[in-house]
C-alpha positions, 0 to 999 in steps of 0.5 A, spaced: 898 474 887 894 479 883 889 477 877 885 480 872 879 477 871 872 479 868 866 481 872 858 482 871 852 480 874 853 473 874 860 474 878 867 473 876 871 469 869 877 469 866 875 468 860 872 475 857 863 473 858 859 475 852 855 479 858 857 486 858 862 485 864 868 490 866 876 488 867 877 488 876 884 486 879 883 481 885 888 478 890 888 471 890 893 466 894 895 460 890 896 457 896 889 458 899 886 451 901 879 450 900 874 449 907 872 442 905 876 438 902 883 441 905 886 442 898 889 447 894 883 451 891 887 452 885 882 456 881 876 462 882 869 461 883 864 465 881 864 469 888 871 468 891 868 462 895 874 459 899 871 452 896 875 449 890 872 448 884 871 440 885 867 441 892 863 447 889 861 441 882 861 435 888 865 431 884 872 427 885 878 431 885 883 428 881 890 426 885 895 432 883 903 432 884 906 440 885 909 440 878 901 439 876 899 445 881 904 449 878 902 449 872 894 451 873 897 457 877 902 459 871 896 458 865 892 462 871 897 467 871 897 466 862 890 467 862 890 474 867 895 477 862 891 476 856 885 479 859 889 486 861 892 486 855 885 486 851 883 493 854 884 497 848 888 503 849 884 509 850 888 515 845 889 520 851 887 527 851 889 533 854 884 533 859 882 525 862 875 523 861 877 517 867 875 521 873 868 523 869 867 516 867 867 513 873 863 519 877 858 517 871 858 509 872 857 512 880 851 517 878 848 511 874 848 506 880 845 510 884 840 512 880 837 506 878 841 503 873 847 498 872 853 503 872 859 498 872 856 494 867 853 501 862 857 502 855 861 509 855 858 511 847 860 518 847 863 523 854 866 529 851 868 536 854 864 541 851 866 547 855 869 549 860 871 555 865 876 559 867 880 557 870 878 550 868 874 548 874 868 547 872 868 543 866 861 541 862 861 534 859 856 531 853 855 523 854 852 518 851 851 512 855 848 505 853 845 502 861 841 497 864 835 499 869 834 495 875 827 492 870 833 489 866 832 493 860 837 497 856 837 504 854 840 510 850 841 515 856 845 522 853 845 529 856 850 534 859 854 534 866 857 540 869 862 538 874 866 542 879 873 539 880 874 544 887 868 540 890 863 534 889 859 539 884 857 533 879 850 536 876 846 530 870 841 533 866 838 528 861 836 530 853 829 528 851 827 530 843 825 537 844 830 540 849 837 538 847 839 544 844 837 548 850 840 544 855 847 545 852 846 552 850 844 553 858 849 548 861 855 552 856 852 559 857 858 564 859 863 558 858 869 557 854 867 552 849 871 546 844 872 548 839 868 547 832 871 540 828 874 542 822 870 541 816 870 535 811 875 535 806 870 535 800 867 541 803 872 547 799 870 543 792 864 543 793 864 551 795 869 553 789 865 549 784 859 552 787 860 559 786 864 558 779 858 555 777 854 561 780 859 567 777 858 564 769 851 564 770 851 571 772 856 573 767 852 569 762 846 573 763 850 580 763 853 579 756 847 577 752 844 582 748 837 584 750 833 585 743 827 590 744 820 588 742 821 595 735 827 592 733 823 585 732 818 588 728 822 591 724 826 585 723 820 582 720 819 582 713 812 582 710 808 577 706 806 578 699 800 576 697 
């Protein structure tokens, strides 16, 4: 029987725990007995010991009749449910992120964080190139170093789908812009977001705000310095 249960570091629950944890399928025998009491285990530990619940606590297991165990199976199989249907579903594009998403969590593990357990922010292509082999992605990654701190980690990733090409580099305060420059340079890239609704507006009121301040100053009468003084009547004494 397979079950949908929640994994971190502290192993597996069936309730969602407020640790960041990662949704794992695993098989479990309903009818498996437990190594100490000879029992049915009826339950997952921590760890998918072969010891039910009662010897791992060291209290008395209550008697229970079939119908009893059925029921603990069937609340088992209610609750595995309820958690594969609590994943969100990811709106898919016409490139999938999943592979990438993986090899990151992969990349992370073996470089000195908690790949499995990291929140995925943000991982968009960015460009590609022809034939779309080779494609660069922007990432933004929430991960938990073997100290036990977390960090915001982002940067590009150039993967090669031919080959195991999967090439990290970090951004730091100074360098963004010139790392996804050179990661995309000669690259087919995504094309730039439309812009906001308000934009056209503001554009059209701008520039009619400018056309009736030049007009303004092109109609009004310029008046020399002569025709004032001739304007000016003198003062009698």
């Amino acid at each position: 029987m397979k079950l949908h249960v929640w994994k971190n570091t502290d192993g597996l629950h069936l309730s969602r725990p407020p640790k960041p944890s990662t949704l794992e399928e695993i098989d479990f025998d309903p009818d498996r007995r437990c190594l100490q009491c000879g029992e049915v285990v009826l339950s997952i530990s921590a760890y998918i010991s072969d010891v039910c619940p009662w010897c791992e606590s060291s209290t008395n297991r209550p008697k229970m009749l079939r119908y009893q165990e059925l029921d603990i199976i069937r609340l088992l199989q209610q609750q595995s449910e309820v958690n594969r249907n609590s994943q969100p579903t990811k709106k898919r594009g016409l490139i999938q992120n999943g592979v990438t998403e993986k090899d990151l969590r992969d990349y992370l593990t073996a470089n000195g964080y908690y790949g499995r357990s990291a929140s995925i922010l943000g991982l968009d292509l960015k460009a590609l190139e022809r034939p779309g082999w080779v494609q660069v992605f922007e990432f933004h990654v929430h991960a938990k170093n073997r100290k036990g701190s977390w960090e915001q980690l982002g940067g590009v990733i150039r993967a090669d789908e031919r080959s195991d090409l999967f090439e990290v580099t970090y951004y730091d305060n100074s360098s963004r812009s010139n790392v996804a420059r050179e990661a995309t340079d000669g690259m087919i890239t995504a094309p730039r977001s439309s812009r906001h609704w308000s934009y056209w507006p503001l554009m059209t009121l701008f520039a009619l705000m400018f056309g009736a301040a030049i007009f303004g100053a092109v109609i009004t009468p310029k008046v020399s310095p002569a025709a004032d003084s001739e304007n000016v009547k003198p003062e009698i004494p």
